[in-house]
N, C-alpha and C positions, 0 to 999 in steps of 0.2 A: 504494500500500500504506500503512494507515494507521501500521503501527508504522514504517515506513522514514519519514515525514514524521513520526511525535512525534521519533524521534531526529534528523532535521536541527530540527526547533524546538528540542529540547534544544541541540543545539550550537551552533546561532546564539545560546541566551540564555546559555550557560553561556561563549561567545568575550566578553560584551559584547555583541554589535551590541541594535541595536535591535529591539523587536518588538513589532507591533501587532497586536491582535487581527483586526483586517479581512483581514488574510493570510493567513490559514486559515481552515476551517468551524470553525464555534463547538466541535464533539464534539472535535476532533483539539485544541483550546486546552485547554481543559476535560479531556480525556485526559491531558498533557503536565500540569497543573496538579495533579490526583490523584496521579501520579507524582509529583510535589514532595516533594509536603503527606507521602503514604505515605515516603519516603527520609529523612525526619526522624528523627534516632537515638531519640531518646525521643518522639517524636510531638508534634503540636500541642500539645494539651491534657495533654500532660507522662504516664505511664503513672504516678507516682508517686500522683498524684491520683484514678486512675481510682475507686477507693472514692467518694471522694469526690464526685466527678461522679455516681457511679453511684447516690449516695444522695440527689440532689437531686429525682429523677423521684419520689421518695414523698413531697416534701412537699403535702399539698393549700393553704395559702396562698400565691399569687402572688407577696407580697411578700416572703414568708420564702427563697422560689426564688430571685429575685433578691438579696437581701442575699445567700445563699450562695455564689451565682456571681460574686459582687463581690466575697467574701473571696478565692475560689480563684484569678480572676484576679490579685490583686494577689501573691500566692505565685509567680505562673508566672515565667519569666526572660523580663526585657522583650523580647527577639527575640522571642519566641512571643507576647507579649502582642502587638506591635507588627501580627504575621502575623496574627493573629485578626482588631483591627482591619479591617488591607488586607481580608482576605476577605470581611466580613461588607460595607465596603462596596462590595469588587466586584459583590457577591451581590444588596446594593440599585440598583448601577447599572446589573443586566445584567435585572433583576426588573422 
């Protein structure tokens, strides 16, 4: 059952022990990991900023995009910066 297996992965990461992804199918990891990301009280990307974020998608210059997202990043509290990091390069090393 795949929720009876996200809850022992929860519990083995949430004791400590170790855990590697090769232990489970990639969906039941990645399932366990949405769960994370969703239990965050204010969210990754912080809800305060959601405007903000939400107003980046109309810019048409790329670089105006980016400078944006580079202001909002530095506003965020470094946990959640730190979180974004990890992910994006989980994201390139699982891509």
């Amino acid at each position: 059952n795949k929720a009876t297996l996200s809850k022992e992965i929860r519990e083995k990461i949430d004791s400590g022990d170790k855990y590697t992804l090769e232990e489970h199918m990639a969906p039941t990891a990645a399932s366990v990991f949405k769960e994370f990301l969703r239990s965050i009280p204010e969210g990754l990307l912080v809800n305060d900023f959601y405007i903000q974020w939400a107003t980046i998608k109309k810019d048409d210059l790329h670089g105006e995009k980016i400078h944006k997202i580079k202001i909002i990043l530095a506003k965020l509290p470094p946990t959640h910066y730190r979180m974004i990091k990890l992910t994006i390069s989980l994201l390139q090393h699982l891509a």
